[in-house]
N, CA and C of each residue as an Amber inpcrd file, in Angstrom:
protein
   342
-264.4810000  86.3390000-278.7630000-263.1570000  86.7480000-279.2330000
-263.1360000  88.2640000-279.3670000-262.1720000  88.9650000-278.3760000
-261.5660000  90.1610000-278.6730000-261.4880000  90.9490000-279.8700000
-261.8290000  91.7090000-280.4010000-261.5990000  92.7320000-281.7770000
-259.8500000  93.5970000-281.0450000-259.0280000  93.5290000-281.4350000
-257.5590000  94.8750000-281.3070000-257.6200000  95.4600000-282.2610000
-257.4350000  96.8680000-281.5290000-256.6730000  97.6820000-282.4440000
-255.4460000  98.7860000-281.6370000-253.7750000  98.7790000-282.6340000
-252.9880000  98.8470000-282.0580000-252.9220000 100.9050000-282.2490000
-252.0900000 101.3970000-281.6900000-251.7160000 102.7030000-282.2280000
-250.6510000 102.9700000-281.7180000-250.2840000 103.9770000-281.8760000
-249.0000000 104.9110000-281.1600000-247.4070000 104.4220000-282.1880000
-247.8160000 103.6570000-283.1510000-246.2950000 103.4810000-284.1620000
-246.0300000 104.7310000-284.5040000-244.9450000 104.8080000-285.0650000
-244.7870000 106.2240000-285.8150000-243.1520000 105.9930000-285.7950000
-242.5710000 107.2480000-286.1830000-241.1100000 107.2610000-285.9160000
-240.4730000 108.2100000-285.0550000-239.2530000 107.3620000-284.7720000
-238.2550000 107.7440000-283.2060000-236.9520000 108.0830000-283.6580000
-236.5040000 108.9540000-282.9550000-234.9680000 108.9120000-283.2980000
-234.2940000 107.5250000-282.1690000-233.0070000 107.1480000-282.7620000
-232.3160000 106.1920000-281.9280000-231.8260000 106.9710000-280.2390000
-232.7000000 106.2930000-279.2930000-232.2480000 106.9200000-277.9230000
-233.8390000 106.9150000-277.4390000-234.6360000 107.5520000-278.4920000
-235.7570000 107.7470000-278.4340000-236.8680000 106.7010000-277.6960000
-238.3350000 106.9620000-277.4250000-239.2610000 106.4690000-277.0320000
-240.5320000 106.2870000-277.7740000-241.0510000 105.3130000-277.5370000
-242.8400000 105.2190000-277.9320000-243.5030000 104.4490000-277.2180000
-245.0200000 104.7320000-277.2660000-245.4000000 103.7540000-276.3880000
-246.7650000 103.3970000-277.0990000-246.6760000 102.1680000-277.6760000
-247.8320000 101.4250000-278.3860000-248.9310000 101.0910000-277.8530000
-250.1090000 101.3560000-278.0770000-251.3280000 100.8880000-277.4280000
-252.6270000  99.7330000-277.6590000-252.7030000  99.0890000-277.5040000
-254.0970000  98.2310000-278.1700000-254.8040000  97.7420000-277.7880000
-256.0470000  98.7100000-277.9880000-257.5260000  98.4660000-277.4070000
-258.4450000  97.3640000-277.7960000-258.8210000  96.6720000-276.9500000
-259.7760000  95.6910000-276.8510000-261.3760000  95.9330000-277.4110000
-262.1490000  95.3960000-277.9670000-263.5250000  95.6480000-278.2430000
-264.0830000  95.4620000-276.7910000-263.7340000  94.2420000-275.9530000
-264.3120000  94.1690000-274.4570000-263.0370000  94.2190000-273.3320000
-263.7990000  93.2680000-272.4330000-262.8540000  93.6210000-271.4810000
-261.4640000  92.0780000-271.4170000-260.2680000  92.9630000-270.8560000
-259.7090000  92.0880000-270.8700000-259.4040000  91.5900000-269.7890000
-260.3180000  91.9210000-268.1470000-259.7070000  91.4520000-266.9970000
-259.8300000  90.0150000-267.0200000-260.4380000  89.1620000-267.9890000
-260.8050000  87.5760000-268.0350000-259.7930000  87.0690000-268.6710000
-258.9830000  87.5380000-269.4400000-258.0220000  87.4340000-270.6820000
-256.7150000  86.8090000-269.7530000-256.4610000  85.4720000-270.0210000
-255.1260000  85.1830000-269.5760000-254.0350000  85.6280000-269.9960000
-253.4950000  85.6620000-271.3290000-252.3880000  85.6360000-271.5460000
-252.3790000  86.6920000-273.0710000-251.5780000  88.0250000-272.5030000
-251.4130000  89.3210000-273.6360000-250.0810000  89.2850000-273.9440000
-250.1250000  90.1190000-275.3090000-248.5670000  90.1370000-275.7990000
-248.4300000  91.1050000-276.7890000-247.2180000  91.1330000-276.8210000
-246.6660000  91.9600000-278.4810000-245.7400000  90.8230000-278.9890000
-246.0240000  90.8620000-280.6190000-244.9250000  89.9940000-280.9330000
-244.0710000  91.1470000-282.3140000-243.1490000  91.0380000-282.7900000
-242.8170000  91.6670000-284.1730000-241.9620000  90.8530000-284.9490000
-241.8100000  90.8380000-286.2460000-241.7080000  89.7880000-286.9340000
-239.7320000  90.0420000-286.8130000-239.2980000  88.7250000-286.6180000
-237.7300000  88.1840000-285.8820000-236.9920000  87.3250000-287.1660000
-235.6030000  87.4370000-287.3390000-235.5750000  86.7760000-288.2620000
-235.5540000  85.2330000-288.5190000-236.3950000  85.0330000-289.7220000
-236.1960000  83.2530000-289.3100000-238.1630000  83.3230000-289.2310000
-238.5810000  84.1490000-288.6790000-239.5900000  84.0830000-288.3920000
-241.1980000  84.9090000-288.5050000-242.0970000  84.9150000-288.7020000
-243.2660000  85.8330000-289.0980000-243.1730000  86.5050000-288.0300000
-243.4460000  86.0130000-286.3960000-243.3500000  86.9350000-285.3590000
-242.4900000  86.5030000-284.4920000-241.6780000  87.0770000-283.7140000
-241.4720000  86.2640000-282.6150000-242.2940000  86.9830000-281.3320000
-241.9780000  86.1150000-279.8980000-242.9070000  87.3440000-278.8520000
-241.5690000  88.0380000-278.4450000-242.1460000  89.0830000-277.9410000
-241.2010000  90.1030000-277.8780000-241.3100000  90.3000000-275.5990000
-242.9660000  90.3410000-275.7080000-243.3140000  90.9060000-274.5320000
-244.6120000  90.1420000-274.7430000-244.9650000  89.6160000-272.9280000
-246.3930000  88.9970000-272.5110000-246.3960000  89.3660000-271.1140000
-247.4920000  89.2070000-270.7790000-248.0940000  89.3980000-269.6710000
-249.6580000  88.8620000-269.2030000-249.3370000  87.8720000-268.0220000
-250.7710000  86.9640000-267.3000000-251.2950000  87.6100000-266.8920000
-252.4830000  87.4260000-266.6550000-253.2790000  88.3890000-265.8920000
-253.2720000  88.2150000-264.5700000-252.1680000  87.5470000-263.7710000
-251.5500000  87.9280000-262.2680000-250.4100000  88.9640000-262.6470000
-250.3710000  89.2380000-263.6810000-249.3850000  90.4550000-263.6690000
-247.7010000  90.0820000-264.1140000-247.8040000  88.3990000-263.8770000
-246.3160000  88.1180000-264.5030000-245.9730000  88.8380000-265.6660000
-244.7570000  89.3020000-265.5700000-244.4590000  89.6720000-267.3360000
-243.1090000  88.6250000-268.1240000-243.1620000  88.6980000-269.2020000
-241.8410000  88.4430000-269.3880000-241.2260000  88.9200000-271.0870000
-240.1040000  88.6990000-271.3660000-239.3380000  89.4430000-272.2040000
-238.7650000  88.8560000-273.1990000-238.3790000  89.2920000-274.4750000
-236.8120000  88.6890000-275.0540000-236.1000000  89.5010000-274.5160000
-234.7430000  89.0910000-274.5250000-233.5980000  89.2240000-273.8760000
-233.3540000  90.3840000-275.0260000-234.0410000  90.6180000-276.1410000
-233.1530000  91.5570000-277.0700000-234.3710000  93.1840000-276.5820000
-235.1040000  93.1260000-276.0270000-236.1790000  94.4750000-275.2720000
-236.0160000  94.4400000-273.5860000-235.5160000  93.0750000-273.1160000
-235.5970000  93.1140000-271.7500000-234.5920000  94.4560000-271.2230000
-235.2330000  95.1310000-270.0910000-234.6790000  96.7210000-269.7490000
-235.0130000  97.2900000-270.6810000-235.6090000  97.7150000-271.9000000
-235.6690000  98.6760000-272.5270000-237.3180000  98.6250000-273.2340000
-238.1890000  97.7470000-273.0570000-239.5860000  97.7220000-273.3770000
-240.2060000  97.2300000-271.7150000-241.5290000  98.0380000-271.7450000
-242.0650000  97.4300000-270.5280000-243.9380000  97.4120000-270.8410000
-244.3920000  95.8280000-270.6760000-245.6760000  95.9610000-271.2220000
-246.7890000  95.5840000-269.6480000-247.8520000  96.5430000-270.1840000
-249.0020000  96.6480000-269.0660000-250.1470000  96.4180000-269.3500000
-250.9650000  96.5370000-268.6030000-252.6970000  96.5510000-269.0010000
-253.3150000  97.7360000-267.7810000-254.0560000  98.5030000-268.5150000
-255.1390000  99.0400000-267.7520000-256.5040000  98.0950000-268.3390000
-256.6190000  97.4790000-267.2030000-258.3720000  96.5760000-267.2040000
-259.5080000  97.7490000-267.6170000-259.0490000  99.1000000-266.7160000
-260.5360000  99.9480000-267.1520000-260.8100000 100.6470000-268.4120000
-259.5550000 100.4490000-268.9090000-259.5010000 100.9110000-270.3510000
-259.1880000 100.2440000-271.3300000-259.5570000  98.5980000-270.3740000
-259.4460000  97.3240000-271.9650000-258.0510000  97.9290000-272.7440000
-256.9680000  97.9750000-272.3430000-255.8950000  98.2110000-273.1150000
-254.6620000  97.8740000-273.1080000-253.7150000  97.2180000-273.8160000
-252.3710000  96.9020000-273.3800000-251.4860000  97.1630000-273.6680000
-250.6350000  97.8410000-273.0100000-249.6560000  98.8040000-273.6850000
-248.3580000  98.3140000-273.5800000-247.1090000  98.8830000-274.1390000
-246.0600000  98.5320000-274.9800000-245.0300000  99.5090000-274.8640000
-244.0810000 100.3380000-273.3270000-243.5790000 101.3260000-273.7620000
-242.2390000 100.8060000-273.9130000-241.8100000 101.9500000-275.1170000
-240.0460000 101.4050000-275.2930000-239.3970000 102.6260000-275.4750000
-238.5760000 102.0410000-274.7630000-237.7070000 103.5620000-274.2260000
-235.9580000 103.0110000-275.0840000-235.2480000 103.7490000-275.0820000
-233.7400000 103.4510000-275.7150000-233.8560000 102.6120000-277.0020000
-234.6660000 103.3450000-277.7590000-235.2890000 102.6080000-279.5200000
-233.9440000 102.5560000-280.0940000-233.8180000 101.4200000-280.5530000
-232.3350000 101.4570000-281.7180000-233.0420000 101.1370000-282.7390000
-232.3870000 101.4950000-284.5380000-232.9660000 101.1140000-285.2920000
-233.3810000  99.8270000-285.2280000-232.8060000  98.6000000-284.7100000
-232.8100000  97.6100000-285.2190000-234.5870000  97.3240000-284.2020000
-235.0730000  97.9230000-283.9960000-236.6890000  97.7180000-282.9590000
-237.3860000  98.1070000-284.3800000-236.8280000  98.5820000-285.5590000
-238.0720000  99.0830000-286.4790000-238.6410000  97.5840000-287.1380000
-239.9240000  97.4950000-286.7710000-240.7590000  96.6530000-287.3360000
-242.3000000  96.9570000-287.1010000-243.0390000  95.9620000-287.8780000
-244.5130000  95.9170000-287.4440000-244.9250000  95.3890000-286.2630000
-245.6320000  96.2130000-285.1270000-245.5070000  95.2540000-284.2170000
-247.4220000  94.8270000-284.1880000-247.4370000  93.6840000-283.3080000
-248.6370000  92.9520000-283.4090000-248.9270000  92.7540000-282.1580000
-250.4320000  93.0600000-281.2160000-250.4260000  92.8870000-280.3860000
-250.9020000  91.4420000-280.3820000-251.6060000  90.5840000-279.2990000
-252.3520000  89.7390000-279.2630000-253.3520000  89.0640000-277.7290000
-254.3440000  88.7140000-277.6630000-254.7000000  88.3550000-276.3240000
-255.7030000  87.4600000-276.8150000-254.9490000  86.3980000-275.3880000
-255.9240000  84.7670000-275.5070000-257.3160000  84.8370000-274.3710000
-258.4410000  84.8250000-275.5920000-259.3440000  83.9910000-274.5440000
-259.8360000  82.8680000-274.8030000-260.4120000  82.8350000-275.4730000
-261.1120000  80.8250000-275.9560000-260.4330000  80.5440000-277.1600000
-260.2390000  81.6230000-277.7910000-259.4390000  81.8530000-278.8440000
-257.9530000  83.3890000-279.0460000-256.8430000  82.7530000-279.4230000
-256.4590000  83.9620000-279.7120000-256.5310000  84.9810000-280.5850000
-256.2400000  86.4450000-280.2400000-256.8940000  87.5790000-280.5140000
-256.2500000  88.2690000-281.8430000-255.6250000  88.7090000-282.7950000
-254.7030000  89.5780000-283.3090000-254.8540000  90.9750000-283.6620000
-253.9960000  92.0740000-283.8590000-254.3520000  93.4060000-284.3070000
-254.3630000  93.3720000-285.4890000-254.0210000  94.5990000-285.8750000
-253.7520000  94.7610000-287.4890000-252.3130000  95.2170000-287.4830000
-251.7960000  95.4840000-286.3400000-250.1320000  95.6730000-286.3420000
-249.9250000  97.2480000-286.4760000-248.9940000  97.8630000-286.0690000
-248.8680000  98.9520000-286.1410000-247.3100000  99.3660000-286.4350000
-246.7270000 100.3070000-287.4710000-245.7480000 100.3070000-287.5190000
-244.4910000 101.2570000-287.1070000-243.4240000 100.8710000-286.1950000
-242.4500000 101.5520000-285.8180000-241.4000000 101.6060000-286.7660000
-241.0510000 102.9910000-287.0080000-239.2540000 103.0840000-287.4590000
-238.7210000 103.9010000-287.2160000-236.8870000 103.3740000-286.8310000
-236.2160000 104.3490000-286.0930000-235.2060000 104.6970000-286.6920000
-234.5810000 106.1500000-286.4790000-233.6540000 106.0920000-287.6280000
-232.6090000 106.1480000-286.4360000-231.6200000 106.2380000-286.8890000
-230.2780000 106.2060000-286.4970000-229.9550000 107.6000000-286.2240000
């Protein structure tokens, strides 16, 4: 099981960008299935953004066009950029990646002001 740790939260103005990062203790080219989730209402997390390791991605409809998530394999890392931040993106976000078990960060936190 994976060790994460996330970075790059901080604060944005609305329009604004960030791009979250979270490094793996090993590697993740074995790792099926990565993500960000941040907590939705109704709910602790919802997923926000995933990605297989054929490269499928997919979205909520409330980041789709405006978050886009990746992996560099050589740098064990999966990243999270979001571009056109509205306040309503301020939360903790959480990365996660499945291998025999799934993985969690410690979350990292975004806020945007208006």
């Amino acid at each position: 099981q994976v060790q994460l740790v996330e970075s790059g939260g901080g604060l944005a103005q609305s329009g604004g960008s960030l791009r979250l990062s979270c490094v793996a203790s090993g590697s993740i080219a074995s790792l099926k299935y990565m993500g960000w989730y941040r907590p939705t209402p109704g709910a602790q997390r919802g997923l926000i953004a995933a990605i297989l390791n054929d490269g499928t991605t997919t979205y909520d409809g409330s980041v789709e066009g405006r978050f886009t998530i990746s992996t560099d394999n050589a740098k064990n890392t999966i990243y999270l950029q979001m571009n056109d931040l509205s306040p309503e993106d301020t939360a903790v976000y959480y990365c996660f990646a499945d291998g025999t078990r799934r993985s969690w960060g410690q979350g990292t936190q975004v806020t945007v002001s208006a």
